[in-house]
C-alpha positions in Angstrom: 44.2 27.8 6.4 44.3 28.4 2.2 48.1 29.1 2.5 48.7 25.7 4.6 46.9 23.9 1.7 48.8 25.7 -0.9 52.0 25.1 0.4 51.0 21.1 1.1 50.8 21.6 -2.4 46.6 21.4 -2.9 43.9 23.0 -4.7 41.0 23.2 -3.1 37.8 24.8 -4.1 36.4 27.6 -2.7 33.7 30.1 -1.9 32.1 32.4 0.3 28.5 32.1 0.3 25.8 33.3 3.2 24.2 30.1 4.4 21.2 30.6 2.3 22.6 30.9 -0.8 24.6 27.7 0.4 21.3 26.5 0.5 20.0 27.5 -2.8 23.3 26.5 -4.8 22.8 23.0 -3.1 19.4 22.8 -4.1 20.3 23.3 -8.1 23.5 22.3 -8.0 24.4 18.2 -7.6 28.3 18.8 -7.2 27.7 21.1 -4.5 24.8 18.9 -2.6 27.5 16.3 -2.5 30.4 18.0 -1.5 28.1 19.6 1.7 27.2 16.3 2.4 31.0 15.2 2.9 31.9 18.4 4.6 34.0 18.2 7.8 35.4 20.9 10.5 38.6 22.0 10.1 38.8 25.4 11.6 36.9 27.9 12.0 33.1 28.4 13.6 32.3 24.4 15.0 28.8 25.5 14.8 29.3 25.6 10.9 29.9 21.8 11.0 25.8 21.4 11.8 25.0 22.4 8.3 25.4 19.0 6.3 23.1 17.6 8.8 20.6 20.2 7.9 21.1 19.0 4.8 20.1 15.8 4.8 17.1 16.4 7.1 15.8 18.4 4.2 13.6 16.5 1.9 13.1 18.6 -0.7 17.2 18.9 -1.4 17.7 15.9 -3.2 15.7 13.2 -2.5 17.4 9.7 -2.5 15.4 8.4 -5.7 16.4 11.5 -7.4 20.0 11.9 -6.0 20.4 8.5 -7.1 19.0 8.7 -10.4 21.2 11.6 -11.4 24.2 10.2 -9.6 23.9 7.3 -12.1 23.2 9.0 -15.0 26.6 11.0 -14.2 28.3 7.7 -13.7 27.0 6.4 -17.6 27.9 9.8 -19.0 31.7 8.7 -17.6 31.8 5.9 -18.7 31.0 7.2 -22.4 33.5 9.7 -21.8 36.4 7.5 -20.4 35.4 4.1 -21.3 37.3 4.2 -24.9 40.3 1.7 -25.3 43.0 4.7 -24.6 41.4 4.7 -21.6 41.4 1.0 -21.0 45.5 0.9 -21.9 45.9 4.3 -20.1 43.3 4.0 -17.4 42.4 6.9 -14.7 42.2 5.9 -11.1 40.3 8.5 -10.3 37.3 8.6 -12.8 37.9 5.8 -15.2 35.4 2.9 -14.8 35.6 1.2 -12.0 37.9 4.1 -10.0 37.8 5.6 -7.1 35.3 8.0 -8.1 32.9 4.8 -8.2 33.4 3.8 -4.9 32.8 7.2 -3.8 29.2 7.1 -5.7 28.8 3.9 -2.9 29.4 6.3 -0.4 27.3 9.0 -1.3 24.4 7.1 -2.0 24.7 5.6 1.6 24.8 9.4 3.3 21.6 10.5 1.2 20.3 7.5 2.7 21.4 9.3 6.8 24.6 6.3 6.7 28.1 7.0 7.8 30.5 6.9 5.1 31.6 3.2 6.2 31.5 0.1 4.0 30.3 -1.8 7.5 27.3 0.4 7.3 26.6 -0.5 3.7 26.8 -4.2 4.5 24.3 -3.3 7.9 21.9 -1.4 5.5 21.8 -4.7 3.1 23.3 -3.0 0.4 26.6 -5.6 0.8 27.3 -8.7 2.0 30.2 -9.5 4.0 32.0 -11.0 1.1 30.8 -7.4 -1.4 32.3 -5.0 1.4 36.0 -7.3 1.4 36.1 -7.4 -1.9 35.7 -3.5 -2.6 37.9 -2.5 1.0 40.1 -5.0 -0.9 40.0 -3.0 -4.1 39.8 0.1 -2.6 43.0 -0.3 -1.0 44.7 -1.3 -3.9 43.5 2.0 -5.8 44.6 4.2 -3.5 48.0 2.3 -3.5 48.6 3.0 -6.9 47.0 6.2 -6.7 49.2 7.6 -4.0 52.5 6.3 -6.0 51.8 7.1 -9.5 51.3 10.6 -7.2 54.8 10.7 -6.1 56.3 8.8 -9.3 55.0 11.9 -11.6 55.5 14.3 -8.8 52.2 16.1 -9.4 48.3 15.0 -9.2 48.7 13.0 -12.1 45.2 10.5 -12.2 46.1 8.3 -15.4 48.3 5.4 -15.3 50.1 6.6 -18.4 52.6 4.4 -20.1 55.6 6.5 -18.9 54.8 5.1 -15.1 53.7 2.1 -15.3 56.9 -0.5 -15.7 58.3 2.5 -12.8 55.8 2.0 -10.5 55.2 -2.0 -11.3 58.7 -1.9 -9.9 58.3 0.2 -7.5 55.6 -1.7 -6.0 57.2 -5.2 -5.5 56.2 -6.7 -9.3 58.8 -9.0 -11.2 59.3 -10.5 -14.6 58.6 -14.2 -14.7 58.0 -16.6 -17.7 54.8 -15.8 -17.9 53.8 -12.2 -17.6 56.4 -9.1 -17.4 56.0 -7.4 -13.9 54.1 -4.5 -15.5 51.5 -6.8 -17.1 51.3 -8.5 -13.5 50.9 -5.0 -12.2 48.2 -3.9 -14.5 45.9 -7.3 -13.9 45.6 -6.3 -10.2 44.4 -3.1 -11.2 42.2 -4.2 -13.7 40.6 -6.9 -11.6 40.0 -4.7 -8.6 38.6 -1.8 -11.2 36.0 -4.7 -12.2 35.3 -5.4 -9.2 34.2 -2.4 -8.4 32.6 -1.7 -11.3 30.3 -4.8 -10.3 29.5 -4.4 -6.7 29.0 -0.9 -6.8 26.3 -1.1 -9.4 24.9 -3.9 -7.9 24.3 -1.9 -4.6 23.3 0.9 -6.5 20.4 -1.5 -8.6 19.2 -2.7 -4.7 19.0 0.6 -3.5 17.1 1.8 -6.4 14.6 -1.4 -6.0 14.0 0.1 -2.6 12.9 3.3 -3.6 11.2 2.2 -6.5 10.0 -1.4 -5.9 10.0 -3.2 -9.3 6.6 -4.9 -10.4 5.7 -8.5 -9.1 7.5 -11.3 -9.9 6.3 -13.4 -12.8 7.1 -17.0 -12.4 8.5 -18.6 -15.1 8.9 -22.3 -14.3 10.0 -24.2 -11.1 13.3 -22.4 -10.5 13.3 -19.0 -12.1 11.1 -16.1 -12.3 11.4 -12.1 -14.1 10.8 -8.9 -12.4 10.8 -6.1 -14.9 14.0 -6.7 -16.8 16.2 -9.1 -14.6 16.1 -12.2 -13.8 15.9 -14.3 -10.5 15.7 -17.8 -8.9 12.3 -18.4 -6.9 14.2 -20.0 -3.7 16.9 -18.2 -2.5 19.3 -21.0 -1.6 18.9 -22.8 -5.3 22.8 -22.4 -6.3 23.7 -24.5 -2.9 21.0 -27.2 -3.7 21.9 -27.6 -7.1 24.8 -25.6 -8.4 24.2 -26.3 -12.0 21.4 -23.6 -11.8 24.1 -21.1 -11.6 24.6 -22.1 -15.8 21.5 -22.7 -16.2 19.3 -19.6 -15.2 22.0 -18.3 -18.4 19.1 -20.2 -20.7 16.5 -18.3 -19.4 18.3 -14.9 -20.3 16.3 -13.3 -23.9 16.5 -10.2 -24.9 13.6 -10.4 -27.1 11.8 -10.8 -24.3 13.3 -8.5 -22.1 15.5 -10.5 -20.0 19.1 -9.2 -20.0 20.4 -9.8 -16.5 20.2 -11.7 -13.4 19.0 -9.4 -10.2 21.3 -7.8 -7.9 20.2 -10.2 -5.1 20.6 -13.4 -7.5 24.3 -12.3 -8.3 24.9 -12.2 -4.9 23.6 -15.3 -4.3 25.7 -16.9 -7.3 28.9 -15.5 -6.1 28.1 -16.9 -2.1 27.2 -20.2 -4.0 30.3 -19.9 -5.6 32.9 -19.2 -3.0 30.8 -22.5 -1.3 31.7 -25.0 -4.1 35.1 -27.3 -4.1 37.9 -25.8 -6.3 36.8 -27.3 -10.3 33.7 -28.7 -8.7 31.3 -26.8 -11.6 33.9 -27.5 -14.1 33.4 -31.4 -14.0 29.4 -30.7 -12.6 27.6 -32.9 -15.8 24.5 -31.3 -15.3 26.4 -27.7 -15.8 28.3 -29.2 -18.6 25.2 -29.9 -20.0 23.4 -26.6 -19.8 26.3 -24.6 -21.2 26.1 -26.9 -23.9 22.5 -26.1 -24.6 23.2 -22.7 -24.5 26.0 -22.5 -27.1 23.3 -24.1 -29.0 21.3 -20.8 -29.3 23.6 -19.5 -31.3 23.1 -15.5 -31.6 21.9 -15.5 -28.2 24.5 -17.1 -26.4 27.0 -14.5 -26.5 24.9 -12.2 -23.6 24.3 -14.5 -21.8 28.2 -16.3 -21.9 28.6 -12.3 -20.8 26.3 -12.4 -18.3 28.3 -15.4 -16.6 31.3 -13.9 -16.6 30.4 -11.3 -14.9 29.0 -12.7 -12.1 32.1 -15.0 -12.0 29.9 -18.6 -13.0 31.9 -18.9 -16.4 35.6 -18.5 -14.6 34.3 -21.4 -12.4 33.0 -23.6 -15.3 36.0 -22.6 -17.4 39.3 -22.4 -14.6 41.4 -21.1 -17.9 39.0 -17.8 -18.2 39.2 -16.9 -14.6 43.0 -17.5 -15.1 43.0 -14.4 -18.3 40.6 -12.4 -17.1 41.7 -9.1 -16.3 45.2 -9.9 -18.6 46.5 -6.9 -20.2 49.4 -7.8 -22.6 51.9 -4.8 -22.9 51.5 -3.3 -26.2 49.2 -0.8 -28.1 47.9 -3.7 -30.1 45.9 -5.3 -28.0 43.6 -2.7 -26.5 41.0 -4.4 -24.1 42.1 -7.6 -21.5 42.0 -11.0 -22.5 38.5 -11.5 -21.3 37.3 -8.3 -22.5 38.2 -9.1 -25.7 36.7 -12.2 -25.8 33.7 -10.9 -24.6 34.2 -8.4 -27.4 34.8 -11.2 -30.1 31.9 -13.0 -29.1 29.2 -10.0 -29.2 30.5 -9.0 -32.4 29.8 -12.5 -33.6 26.3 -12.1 -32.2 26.4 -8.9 -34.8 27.1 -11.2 -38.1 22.9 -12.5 -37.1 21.6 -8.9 -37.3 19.5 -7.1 -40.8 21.3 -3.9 -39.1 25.1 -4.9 -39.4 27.5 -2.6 -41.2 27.5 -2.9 -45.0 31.0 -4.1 -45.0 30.3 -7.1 -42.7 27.6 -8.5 -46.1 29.7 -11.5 -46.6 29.8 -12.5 -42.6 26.3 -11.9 -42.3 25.8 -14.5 -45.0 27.9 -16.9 -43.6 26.4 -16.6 -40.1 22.8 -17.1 -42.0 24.2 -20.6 -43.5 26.2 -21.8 -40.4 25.4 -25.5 -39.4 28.1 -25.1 -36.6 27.1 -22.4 -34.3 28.0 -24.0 -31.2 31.9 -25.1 -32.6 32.1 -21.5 -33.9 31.3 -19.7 -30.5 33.2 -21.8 -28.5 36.4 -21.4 -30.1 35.9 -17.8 -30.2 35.4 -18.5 -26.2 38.7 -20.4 -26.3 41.4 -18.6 -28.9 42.9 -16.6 -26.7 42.6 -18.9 -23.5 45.6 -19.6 -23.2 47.7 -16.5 -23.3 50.2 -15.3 -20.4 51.4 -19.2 -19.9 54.6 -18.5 -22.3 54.6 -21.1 -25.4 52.0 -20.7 -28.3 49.0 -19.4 -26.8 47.4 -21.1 -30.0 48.8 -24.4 -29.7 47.6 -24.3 -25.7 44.7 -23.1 -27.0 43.7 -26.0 -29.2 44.8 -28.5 -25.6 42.5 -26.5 -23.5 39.3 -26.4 -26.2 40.2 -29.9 -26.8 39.7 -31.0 -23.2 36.4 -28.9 -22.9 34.9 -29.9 -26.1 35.3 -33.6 -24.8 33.7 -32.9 -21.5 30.5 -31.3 -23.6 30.5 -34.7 -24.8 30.8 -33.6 -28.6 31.7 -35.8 -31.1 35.6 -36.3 -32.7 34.7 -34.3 -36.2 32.8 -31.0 -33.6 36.0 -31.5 -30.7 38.4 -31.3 -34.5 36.8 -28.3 -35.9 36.8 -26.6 -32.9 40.2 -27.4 -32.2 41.4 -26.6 -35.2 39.8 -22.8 -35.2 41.8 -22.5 -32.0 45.0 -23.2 -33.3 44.5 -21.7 -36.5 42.8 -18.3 -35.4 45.4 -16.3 -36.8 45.8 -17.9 -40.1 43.3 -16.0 -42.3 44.6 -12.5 -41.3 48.4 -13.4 -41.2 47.9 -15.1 -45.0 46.3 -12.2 -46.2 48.6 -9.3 -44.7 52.1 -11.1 -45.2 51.8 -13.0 -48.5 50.3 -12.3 -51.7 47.2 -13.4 -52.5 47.5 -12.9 -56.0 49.6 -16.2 -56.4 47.7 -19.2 -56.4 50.4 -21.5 -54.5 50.3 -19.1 -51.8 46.0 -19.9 -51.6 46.5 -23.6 -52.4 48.7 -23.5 -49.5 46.4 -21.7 -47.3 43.2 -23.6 -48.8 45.3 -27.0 -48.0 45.8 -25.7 -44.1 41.4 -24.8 -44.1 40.8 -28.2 -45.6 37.0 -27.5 -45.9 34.3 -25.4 -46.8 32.4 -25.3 -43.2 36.0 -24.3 -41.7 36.8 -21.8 -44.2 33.3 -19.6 -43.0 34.0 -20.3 -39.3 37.4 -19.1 -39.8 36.5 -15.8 -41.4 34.0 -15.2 -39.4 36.3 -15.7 -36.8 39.1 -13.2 -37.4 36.9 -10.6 -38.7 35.4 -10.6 -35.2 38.7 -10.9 -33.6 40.6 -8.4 -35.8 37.0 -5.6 -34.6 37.4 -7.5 -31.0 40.9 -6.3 -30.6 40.4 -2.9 -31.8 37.8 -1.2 -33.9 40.7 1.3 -35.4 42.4 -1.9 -36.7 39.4 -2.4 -39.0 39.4 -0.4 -42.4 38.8 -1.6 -46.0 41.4 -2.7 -46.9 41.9 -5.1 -44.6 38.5 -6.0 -45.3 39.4 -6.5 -49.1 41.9 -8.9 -48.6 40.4 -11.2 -46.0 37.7 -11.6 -48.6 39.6 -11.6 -51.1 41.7 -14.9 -49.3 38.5 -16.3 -48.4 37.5 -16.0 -51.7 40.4 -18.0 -53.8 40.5 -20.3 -51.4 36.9 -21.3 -51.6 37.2 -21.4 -55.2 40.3 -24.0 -54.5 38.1 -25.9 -51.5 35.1 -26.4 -54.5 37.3 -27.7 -57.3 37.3 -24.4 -59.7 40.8 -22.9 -58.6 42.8 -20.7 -60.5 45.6 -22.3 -62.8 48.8 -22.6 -61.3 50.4 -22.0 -64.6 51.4 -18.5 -64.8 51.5 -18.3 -68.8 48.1 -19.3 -68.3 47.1 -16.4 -66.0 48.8 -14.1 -68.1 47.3 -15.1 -70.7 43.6 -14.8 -69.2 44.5 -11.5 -67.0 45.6 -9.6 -70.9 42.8 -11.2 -72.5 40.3 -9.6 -69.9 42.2 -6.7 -69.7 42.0 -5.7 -73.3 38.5 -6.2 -73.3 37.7 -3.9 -70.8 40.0 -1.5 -73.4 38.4 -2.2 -76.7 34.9 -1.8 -74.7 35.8 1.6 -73.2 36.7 3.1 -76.9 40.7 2.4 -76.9 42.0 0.8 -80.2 43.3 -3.0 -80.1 46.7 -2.2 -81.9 47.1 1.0 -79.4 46.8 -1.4 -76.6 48.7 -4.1 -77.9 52.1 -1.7 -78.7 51.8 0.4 -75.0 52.1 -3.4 -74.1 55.2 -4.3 -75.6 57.0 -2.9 -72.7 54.9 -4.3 -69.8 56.9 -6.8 -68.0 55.0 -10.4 -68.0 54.4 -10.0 -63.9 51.9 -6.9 -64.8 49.7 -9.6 -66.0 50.0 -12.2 -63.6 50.3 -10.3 -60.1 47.4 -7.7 -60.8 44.1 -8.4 -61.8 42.8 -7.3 -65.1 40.9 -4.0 -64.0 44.0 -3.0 -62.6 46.2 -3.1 -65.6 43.2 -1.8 -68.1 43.4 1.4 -65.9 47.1 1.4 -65.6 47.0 1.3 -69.1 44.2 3.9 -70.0 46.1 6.4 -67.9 49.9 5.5 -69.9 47.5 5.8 -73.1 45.9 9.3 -72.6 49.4 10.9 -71.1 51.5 12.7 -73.0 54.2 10.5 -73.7 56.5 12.5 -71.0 58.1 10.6 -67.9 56.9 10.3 -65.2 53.2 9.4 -65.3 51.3 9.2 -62.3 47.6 8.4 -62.0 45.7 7.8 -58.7 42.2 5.9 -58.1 40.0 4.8 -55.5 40.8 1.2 -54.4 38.1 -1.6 -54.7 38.8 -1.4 -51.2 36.5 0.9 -48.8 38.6 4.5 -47.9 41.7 2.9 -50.0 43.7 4.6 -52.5 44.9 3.0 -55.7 48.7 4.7 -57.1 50.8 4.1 -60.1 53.5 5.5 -61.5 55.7 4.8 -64.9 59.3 6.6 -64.8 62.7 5.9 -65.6 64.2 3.7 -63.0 66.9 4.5 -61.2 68.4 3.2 -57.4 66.5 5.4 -54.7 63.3 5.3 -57.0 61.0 3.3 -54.5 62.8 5.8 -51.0 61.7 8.5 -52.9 57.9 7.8 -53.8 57.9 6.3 -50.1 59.0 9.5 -48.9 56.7 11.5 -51.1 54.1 9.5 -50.0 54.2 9.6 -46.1 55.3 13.9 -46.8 51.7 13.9 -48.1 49.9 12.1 -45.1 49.2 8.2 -46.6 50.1 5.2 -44.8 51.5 2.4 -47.7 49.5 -1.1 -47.4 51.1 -2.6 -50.0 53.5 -2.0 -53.3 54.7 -4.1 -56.2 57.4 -2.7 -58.0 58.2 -3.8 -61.9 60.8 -3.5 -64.3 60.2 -3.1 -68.1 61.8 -4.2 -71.1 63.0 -1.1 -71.6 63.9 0.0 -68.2 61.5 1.6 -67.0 59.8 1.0 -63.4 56.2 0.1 -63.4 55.2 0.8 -59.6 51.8 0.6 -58.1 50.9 1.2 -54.4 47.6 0.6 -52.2 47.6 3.6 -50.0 45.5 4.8 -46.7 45.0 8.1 -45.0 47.6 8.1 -41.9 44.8 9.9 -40.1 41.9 7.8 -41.3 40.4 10.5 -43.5 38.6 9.3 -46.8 39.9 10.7 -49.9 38.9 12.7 -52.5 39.1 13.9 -56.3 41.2 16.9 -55.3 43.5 15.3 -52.8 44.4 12.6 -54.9 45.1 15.0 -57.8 47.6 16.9 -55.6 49.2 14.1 -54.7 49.8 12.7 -58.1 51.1 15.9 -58.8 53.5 16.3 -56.0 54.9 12.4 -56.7 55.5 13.3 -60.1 57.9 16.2 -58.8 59.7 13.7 -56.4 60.4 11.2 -58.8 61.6 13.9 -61.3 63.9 15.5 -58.5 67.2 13.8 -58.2 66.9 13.5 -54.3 63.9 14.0 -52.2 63.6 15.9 -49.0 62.6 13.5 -46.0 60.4 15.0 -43.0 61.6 14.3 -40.2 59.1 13.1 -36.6 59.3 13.9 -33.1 58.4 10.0 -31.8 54.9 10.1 -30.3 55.0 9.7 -26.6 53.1 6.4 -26.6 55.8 4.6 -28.5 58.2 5.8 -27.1 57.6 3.3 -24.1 57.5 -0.2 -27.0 60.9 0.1 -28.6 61.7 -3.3 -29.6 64.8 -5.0 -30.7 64.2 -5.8 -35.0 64.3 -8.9 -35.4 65.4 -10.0 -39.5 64.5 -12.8 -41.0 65.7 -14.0 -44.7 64.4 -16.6 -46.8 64.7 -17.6 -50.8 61.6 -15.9 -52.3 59.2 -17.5 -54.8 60.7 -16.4 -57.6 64.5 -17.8 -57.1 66.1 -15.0 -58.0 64.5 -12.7 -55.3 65.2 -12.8 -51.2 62.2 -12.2 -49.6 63.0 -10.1 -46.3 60.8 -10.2 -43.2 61.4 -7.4 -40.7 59.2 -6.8 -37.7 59.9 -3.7 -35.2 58.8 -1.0 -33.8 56.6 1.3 -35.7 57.0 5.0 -35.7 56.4 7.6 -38.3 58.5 7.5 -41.5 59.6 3.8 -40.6 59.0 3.0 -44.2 61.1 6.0 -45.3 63.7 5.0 -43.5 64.1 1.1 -44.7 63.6 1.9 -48.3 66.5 4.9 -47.9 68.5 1.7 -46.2 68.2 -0.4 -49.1 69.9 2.2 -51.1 72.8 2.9 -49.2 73.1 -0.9 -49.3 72.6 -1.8 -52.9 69.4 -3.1 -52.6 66.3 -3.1 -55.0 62.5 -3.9 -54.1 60.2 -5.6 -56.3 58.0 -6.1 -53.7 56.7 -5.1 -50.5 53.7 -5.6 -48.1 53.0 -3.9 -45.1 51.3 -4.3 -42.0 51.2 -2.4 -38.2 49.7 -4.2 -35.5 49.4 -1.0 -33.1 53.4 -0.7 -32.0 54.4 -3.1 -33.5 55.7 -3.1 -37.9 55.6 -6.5 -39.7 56.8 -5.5 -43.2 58.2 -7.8 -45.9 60.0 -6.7 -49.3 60.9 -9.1 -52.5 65.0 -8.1 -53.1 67.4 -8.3 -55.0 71.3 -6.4 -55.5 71.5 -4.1 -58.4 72.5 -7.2 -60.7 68.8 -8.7 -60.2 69.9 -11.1 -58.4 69.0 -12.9 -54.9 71.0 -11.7 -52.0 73.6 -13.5 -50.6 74.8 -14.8 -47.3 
């Protein structure tokens, strides 16, 4: 019988055990209980085929409350294991949440309990309702669909839906591009929406099953509707959601985890998804009294955001809010974006609930003050609810955005200045974070510009606390300090602007008041005035009015203690967490800025941003803002090495490039580039805007392009948004002069 299964191409396990020590192994081991328990004849002695019966007839093997209790506690260990966002873009459909290795813990749990392995006898048992078993027959179907292709698309037992199949098999299966959604995004929705629904239901059974074997304590009523048991919360009438459907928003008020009350019952989730599929189409989302209880409960600020969770997954907030059902389970195609539309927002919103805790991260201090000062909780949570609302309808999911929140806002019954602000957080979600990464800061047009946009004080905080929990929403690993710096630093200026004390726009002025401080911090540190003043004679007028004035006293404490021999190169940690703070002073030359590039990624750093200056005399004054490619914090010796290996690049006439195999992930988001240019600040630069694909040594690459095309940078800033390079560069031709057409 083994060689039939081998040749079909299987590996099944084996052994050859005496029925007692069957017996023994089944009674220590959980794996092998379970697969008895699903054992069927297929040749061999029929009277074999008894023993899974004797099994179960056993008490002492595994006894339901303990089968079940270690079943779930294997179930939570997956889901630590597999639940990470590689997972979510990359998910298994065998033992990823929600898989079919879920559905089979349903079935298990109903043969310890003596049921056939049969969703009908489920629903018989109680454990599902008619519209439960649909649903996961439904989702089980459409598993073992994909399942059964990606099988033959890989050609071997392949379990993850990998990036290499799944455009293939969207195809495969019947899924098109539209204006909306690509096929493959289309594709990966139904999968993600049946995965959450079984993810639901089947823990939902598996909480009724375990209130039968260990009945929770009374119930303790808590007014006329609701009362607790234990942790969860329930109405007192069963058919409350039909008589009055506003209850289904409103037992969300009575949800405190200070007090214990996380959830609603297995049984009252039941009965808010059979009220529900009852109601009208948009009958809760115009229901006044509904309107009016999610009102109050935005109003609880820090709390809101588990319970807002709590709705949506029993389905209530989809109904209240027809343009959340529409995202939810929307994966947009790109290694950006790692969770689903509602996922993230669910994500965005408990990080916001974060900002209220003593026991936030260090580096959130600033949005933990601004969440203490907030007048505008309510605004602030429900654009979070509403940014990314709109996406998958083509257009500006911002600008949709704002129409949606708009709309809703109104029906709230909030005033014009509340419906504005939130409106305007909507539309403007991405504003902090795209000033910050693709301009510079340092000018203060660029912040009067931005500060202009925010137009107040109150907005300003809403807005970066906003796209901080956005940036952490989308992806932790998009978070590092020096991304932090800069949003703080933007929110910063423009404050400063929004209260009347902004920086001069003159840039004498800033010069002036940068070399001032500058030589302050000099003279105080034991370096002579005249010293100081000479080095400076050759420092181009930008060093003082694009860096700030720590920057160019250590700059120039490291040009004062070298030797006097080109190159110098000098290397310190950023006032930015994990970031790393380079300069260099050598004879310019064309290729200077390809060959630090290339020095820099040979040695493992990632650039954030450069600024490249000319002296007097000719020399190039560069400085870059570096990260580990691999996340790693720095050290003393590391960044000693690596000033010592860029001082051999620049002095070699031409540096060697290392050369990447493309990891397999991006291979599946090449892009078209896309080139924009425009008349820089400074008229006789072209500012560049390129955005890509990323892959290693992308930088490399461009700045070796610019050479071969007569091009010099005085500029660049650079950002990745997972697959995807935005990069811009300050140019001009060898002349100094702007580009032309």
């Amino acid at each position: 019988m083994f060689t039939v299964l081998w040749d079909l191409g299987l590996k099944p396990a084996q052994a050859v055990r005496t029925l007692a020590a069957q017996h023994a192994l089944a009674a220590q081991d959980l794996s092998v209980f379970t697969a008895q328990m699903e054992a069927r004849w297929l040749a061999g002695d029929r009277a074999m085929a008894g023993l899974p019966a004797a099994l179960m007839t056993d008490t002492t093997l595994w006894p339901p409350p303990r089968f079940l209790a270690a079943r779930m506690e294997e179930q939570a260990q997956r889901r630590a294991q597999r639940g990470d966002s590689s997972y979510r873009l990359e998910p298994d459909l065998k033992d990823g949440p929600g898989g079919l290795r879920q559905l089979d813990l349903l079935y298990w749990l109903g043969l310890r309990m003596g049921l056939p392995r049969d969703l009908s006898a489920l629903t018989r048992e109680g454990l599902l309702d008619a519209a439960a078993a649909a649903a996961l027959e439904s989702a089980e179907a459409l598993l073992a669909r994909d399942r059964y292709a990606l099988h033959l698309q890989a050609a071997r037992a392949e379990e993850r839906l990998l990036f290499d199949h799944q455009r293939a098999l969207a195809q495969q299966l019947g899924y098109r591009d539209d204006a909306g959604a690509l096929a493959v995004e289309r594709f990966m929705q139904d999968y993600y929406r049946a995965a959450a629904s079984v993810e639901t239901l089947v823990d939902e059974a598996a909480a009724r099953l375990a209130a039968r074997l260990d009945p929770p304590p009374p119930p303790i009523a808590l007014d006329a509707d609701w009362q607790r048991r234990g942790a969860v919360l329930e109405p007192r009438a069963t058919d409350l959601f039909h008589q009055r459907p506003a209850a289904l928003v409103e037992g969300a008020l009575r949800l405190d985890a200070g007090a214990g009350i996380r959830a609603f019952s297995a049984d009252a989730a039941r009965a808010m998804r059979s009220a529900l599929h009852a109601l009208p189409p948009a009958a809760l989302a115009h229901d006044a009294d509904a309107l009016r209880a999610f009102d109050r409960l935005l109003q609880r600020g820090a709390a809101a955001p588990m319970a807002l969770t709590a709705l949506a997954r029993d389905g209530v907030l989809g109904a209240l809010i027809p343009a959340f059902a529409a995202v939810s389970g929307r994966m947009q195609y790109d290694l950006f974006h790692q969770y689903t539309v509602d996922e993230h927002t669910l994500r965005v919103l408990a990080q916001l609930a974060l900002f209220a805790t003593p026991a936030a991260a260090p580096e959130f201090a600033l949005a933990q003050s601004l969440w203490q000062r907030q007048e505008h909780l309510p605004v602030l949570i429900l654009a979070a609810l509403f940014h990314d609302i709109a996406k998958g309808r083509g257009g500006d999911h911002s600008e949709l955005g704002e129409v949606e929140v708009r709309g809703f806002a109104r029906r709230l019954g909030w005033t014009d200045a509340d419906v504005d602000a939130a409106a305007f957080l909507v539309r403007w979600h991405l504003l902090l974070s795209q000033t910050a990464q693709r301009q510079d800061i340092s000018d203060p047009q660029v912040v009067q510009t931005f500060a202009t946009r925010v137009g107040t004080l109150p907005r300003l905080d809403m807005l970066y606390l906003l796209t901080v929990a956005d940036i952490i929403g989308t992806s932790a690993k998009l978070w590092n300090g020096f991304k932090d710096r800069l949003l703080i630093d933007l929110y910063q200026a423009a404050r400063r602007v929004l209260s009347g004390a902004a920086e001069s726009l003159d840039e004498a002025a800033r010069g002036q008041a940068c070399r001032a401080a500058a030589l302050a911090q000099l003279v105080a540190s034991g370096h002579e005035s005249a010293a100081v003043e000479q080095l400076w004679r050759d420092f181009p007028a930008a060093a003082f009015v694009r860096q700030r004035a720590a920057q160019v006293a250590w700059q120039s404490a490291a040009l004062l203690a070298a030797p006097g021999v080109l190159p110098v190169v000098a290397a310190q940690s950023h006032v930015a967490r994990g970031a790393l703070d380079v300069f260099f002073l050598a004879a310019d030359r064309d290729g200077l800025f390809a060959a630090a590039t290339a020095a820099l990624e040979r040695e493992g750093y990632v650039v954030q941003e450069a600024r490249i200056l000319g002296t007097p005399s000719g020399r190039a004054l560069d400085s870059f803002v570096l990260l580990d490619a691999h996340g790693a914090s720095g050290d003393a010796a590391r960044a000693a090495l690596l000033c010592a290996r860029l001082e051999a690049a620049l002095r070699a006439p031409h540096a060697p490039r290392v050369r990447h195999s493309l990891p397999r992930r991006l291979r599946h988001f090449q892009r078209s580039p896309q080139i924009r240019y425009e008349p820089a600040r400074e008229g006789a630069r072209t500012r560049l805007a390129l955005r890509c694909s990323d892959r290693p040594g992308l930088l490399a690459d461009i700045a070796e392009a610019f050479v071969a095309s007569g091009v010099r940078v005085h500029d660049a800033r650079i950002a990745t948004f997972g697959d995807i390079a935005e990069d811009y560069f300050e140019l001009t031709d060898r002349h100094d002069r702007a580009l032309d057409a």
